[in-house]
ChimeraX commands (.cxc) that place a marker at each C-alpha (Angstrom):
marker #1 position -11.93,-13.19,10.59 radius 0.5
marker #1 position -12.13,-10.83,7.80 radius 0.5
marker #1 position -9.28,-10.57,5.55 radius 0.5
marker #1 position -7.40,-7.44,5.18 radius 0.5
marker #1 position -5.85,-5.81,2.75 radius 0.5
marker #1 position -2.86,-2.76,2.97 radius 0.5
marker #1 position -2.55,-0.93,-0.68 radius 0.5
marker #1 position 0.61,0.63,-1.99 radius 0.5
marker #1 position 0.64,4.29,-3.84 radius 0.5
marker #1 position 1.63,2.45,-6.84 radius 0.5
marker #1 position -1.23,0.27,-6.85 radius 0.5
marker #1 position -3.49,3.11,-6.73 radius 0.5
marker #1 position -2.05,5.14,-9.14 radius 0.5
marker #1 position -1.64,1.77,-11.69 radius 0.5
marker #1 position -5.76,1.47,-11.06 radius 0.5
marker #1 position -6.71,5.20,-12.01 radius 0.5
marker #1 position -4.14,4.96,-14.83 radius 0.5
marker #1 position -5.72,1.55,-16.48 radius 0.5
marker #1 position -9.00,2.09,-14.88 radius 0.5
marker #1 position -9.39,6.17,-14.87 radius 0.5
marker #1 position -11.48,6.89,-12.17 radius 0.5
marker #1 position -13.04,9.22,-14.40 radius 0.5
marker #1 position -14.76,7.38,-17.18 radius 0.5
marker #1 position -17.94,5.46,-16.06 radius 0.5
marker #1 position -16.88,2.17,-17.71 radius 0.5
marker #1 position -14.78,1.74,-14.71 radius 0.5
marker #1 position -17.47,2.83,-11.87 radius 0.5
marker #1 position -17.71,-0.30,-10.62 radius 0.5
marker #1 position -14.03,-0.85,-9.84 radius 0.5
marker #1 position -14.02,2.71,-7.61 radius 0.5
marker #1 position -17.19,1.85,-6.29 radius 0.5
marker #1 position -15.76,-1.59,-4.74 radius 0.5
marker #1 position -12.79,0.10,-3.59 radius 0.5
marker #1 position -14.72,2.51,-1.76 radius 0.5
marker #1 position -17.11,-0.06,-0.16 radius 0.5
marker #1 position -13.92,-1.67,0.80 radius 0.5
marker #1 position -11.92,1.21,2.27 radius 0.5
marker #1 position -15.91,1.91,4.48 radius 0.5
marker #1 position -16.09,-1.84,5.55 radius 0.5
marker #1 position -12.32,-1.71,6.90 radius 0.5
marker #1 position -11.18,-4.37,5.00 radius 0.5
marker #1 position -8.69,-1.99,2.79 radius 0.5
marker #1 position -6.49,0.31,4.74 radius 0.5
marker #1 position -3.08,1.83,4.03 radius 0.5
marker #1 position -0.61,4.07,6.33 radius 0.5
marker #1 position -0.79,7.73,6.27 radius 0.5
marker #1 position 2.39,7.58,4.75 radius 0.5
marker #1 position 0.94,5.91,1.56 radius 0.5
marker #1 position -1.82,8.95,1.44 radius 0.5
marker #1 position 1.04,11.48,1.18 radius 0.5
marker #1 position 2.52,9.45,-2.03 radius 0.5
marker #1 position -0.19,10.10,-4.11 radius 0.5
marker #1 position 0.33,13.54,-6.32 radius 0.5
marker #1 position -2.62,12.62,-8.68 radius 0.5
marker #1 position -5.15,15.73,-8.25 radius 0.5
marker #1 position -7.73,13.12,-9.10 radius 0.5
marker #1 position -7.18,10.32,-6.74 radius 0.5
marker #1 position -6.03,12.69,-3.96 radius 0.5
marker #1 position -9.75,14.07,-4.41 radius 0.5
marker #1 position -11.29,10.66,-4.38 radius 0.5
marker #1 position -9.25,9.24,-1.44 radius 0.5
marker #1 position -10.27,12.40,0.94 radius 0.5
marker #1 position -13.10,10.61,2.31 radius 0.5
marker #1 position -11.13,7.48,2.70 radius 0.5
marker #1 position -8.29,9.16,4.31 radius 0.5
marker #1 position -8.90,7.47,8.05 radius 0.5
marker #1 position -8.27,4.22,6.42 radius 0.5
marker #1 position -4.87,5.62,6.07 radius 0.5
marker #1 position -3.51,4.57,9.34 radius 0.5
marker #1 position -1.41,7.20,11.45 radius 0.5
marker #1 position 2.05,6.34,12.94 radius 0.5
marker #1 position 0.95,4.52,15.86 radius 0.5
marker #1 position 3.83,3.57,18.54 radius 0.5
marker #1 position 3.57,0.19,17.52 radius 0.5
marker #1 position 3.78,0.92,13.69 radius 0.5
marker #1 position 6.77,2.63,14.19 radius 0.5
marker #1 position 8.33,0.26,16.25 radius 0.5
marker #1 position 7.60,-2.38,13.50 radius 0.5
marker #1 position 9.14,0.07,11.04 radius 0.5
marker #1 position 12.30,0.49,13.06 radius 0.5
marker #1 position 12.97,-3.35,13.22 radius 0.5
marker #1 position 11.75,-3.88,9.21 radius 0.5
marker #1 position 15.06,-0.84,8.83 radius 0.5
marker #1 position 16.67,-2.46,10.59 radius 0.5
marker #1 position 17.15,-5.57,8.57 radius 0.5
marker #1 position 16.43,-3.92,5.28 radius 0.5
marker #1 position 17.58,-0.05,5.90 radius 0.5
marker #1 position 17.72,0.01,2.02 radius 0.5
marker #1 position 14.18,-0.63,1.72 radius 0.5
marker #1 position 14.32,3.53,1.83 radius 0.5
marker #1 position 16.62,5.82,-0.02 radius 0.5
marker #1 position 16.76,9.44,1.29 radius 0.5
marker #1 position 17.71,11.78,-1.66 radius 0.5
marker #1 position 15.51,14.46,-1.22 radius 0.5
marker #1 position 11.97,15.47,0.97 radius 0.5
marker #1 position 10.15,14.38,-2.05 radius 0.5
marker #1 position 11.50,11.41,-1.99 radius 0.5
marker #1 position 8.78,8.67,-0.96 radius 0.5
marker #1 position 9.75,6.16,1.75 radius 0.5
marker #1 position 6.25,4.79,2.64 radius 0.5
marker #1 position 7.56,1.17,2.05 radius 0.5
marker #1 position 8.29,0.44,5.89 radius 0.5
marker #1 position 5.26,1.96,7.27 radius 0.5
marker #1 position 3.15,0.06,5.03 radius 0.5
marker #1 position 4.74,-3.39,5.83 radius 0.5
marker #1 position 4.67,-2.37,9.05 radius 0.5
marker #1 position 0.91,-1.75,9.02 radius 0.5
marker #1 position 0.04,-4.78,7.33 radius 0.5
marker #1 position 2.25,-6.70,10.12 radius 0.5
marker #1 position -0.20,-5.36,12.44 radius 0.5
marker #1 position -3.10,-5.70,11.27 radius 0.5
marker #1 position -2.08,-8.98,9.67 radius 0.5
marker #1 position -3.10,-7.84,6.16 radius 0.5
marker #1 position -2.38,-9.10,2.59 radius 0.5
marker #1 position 0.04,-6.59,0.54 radius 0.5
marker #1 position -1.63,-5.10,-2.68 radius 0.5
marker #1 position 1.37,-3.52,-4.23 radius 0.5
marker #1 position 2.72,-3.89,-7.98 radius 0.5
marker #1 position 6.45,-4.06,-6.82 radius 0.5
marker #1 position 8.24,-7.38,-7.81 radius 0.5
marker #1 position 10.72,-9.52,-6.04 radius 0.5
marker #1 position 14.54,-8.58,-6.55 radius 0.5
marker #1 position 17.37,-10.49,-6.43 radius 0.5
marker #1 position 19.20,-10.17,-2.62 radius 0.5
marker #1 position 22.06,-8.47,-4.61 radius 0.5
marker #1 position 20.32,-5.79,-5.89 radius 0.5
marker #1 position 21.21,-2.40,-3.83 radius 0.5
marker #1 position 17.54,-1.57,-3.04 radius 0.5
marker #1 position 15.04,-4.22,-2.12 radius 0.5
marker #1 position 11.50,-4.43,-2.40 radius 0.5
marker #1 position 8.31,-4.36,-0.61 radius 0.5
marker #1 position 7.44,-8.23,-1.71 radius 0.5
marker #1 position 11.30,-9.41,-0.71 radius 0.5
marker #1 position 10.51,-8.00,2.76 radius 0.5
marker #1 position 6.85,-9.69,2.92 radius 0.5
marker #1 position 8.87,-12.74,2.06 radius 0.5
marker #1 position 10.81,-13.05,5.01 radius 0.5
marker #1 position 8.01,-11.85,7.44 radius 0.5
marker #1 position 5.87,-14.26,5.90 radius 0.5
marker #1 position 3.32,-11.56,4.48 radius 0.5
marker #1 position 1.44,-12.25,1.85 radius 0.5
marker #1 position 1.64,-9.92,-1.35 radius 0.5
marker #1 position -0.30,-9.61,-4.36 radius 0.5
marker #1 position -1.00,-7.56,-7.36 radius 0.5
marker #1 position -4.32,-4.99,-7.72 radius 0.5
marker #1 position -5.57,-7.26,-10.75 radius 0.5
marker #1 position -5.06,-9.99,-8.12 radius 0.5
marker #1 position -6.92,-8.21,-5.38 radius 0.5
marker #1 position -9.70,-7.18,-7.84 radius 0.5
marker #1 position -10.42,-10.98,-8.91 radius 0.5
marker #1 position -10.40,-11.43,-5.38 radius 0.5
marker #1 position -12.70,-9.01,-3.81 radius 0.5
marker #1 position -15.32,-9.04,-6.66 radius 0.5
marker link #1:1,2 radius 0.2
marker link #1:2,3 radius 0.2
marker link #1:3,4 radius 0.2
marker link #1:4,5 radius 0.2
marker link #1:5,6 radius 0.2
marker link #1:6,7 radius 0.2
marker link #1:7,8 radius 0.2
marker link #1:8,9 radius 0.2
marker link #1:9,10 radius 0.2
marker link #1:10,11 radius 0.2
marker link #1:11,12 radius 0.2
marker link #1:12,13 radius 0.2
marker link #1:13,14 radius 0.2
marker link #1:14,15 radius 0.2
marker link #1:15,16 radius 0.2
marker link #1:16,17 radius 0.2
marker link #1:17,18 radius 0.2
marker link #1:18,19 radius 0.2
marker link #1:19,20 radius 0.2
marker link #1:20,21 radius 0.2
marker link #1:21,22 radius 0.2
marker link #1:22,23 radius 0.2
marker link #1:23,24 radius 0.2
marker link #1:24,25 radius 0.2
marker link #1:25,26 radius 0.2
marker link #1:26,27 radius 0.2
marker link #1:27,28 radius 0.2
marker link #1:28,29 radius 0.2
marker link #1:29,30 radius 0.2
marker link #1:30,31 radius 0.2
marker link #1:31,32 radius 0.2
marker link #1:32,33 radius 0.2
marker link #1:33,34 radius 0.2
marker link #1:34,35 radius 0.2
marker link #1:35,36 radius 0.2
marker link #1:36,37 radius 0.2
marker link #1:37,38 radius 0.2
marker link #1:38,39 radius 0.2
marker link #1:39,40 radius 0.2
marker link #1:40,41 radius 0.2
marker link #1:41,42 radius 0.2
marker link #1:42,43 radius 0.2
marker link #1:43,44 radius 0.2
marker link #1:44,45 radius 0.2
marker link #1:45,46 radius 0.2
marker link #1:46,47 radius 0.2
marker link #1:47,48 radius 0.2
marker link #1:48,49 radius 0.2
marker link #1:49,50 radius 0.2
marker link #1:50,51 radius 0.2
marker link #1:51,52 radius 0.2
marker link #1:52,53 radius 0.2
marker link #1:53,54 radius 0.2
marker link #1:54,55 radius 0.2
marker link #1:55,56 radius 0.2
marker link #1:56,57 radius 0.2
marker link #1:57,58 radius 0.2
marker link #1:58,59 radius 0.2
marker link #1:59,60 radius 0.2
marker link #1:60,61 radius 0.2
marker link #1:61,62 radius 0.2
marker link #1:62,63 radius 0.2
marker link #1:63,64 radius 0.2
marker link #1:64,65 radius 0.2
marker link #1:65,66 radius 0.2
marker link #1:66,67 radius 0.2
marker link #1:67,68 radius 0.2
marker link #1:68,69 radius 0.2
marker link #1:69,70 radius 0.2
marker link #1:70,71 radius 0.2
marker link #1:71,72 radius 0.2
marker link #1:72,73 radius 0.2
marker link #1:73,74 radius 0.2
marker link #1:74,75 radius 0.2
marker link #1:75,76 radius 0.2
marker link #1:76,77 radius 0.2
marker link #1:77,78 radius 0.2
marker link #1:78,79 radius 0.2
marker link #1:79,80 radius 0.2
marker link #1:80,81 radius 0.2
marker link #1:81,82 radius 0.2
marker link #1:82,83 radius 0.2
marker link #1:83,84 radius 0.2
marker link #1:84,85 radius 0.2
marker link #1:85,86 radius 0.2
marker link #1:86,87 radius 0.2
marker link #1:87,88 radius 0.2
marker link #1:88,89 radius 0.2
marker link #1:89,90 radius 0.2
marker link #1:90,91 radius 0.2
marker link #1:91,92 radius 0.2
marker link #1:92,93 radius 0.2
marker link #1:93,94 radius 0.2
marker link #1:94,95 radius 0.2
marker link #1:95,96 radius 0.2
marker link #1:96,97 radius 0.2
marker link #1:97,98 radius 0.2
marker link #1:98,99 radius 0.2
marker link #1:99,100 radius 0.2
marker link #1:100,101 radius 0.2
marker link #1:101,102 radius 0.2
marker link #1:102,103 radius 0.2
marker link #1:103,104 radius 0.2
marker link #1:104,105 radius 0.2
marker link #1:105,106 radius 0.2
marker link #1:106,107 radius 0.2
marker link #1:107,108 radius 0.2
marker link #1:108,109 radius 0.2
marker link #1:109,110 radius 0.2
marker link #1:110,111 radius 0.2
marker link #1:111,112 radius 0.2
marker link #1:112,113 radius 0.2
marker link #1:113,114 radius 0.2
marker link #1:114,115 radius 0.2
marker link #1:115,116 radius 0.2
marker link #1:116,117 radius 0.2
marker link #1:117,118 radius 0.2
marker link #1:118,119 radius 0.2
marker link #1:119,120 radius 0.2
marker link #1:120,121 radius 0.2
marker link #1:121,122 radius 0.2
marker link #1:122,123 radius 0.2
marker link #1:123,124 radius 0.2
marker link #1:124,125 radius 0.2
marker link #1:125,126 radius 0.2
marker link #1:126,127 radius 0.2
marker link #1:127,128 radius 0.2
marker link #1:128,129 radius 0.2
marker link #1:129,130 radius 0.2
marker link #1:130,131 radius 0.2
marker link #1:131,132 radius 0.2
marker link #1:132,133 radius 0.2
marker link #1:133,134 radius 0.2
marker link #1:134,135 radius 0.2
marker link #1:135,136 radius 0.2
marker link #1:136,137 radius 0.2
marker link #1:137,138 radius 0.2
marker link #1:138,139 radius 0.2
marker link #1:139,140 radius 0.2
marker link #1:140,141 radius 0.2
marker link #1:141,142 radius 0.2
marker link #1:142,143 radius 0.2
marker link #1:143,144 radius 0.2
marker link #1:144,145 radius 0.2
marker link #1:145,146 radius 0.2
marker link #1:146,147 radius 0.2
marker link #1:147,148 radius 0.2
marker link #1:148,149 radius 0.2
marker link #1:149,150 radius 0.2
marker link #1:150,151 radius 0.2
marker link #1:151,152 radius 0.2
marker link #1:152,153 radius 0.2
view
């Protein structure tokens, strides 16, 4: 079986920012990501695909945007039990506020994916936890882009 892989916003935005998507040096980085995101074997949740503000990436993700996975009943059923055990995985301040964190461990419990995300473990006593302390205790796997890159290529 193929591995998969479920990418965070931050992730994405870290690549453009240290490889601009923009200057040609770093064509072959998009260009694997997009043979990727075709192939299947790098998805995200719909909810990721809404984080990204970049102008830039937003335009270059378009075609890639059915590899952002919609809110399936079984995604959000996934979500409600990862709340449930880590309901401050999400803060709710304001609308703008991005809480794609559950939907895209959700997603990647599904589809039994590896984690690209540039998060970090916390300590359990800090008042918001992260996306790799959850992967911990559903035994996902989590790794950085650079990580994913050396992997992939």
């Amino acid at each position: 079986m193929t591995q998969r892989y479920v990418i965070d916003a931050c992730s994405l935005m870290r690549a453009n920012k240290n490889n601009n998507l923009n200057k040609a040096i770093y064509s072959e980085v998009w260009k694997t990501l997009s043979e990727l995101f075709n192939k299947g074997i790098l998805l995200s949740s719909s909810e990721i695909f809404d984080e990204i503000k970049d102008p830039d990436l937003q335009n270059w993700l378009t075609p890639y945007k059915k590899k952002f996975i919609p809110l399936t009943r079984d995604i959000q059923s996934k979500t409600r039990e990862i709340l449930e055990t880590y309901p401050n995985l999400i803060t709710i301040r304001s609308i703008k506020n991005s809480n794609g964190d559950p939907f895209l461990i959700a997603t990647a419990l599904i589809y039994k994916a590896t984690v690209v995300t540039e998060e970090k473990i916390v300590d359990v006593t800090c008042k918001k936890c992260k996306i790799p302390n959850v992967c911990k205790h559903y035994n996902i796997e989590y790794i950085t882009f650079n990580e994913f890159i050396d992997r992939v290529t």
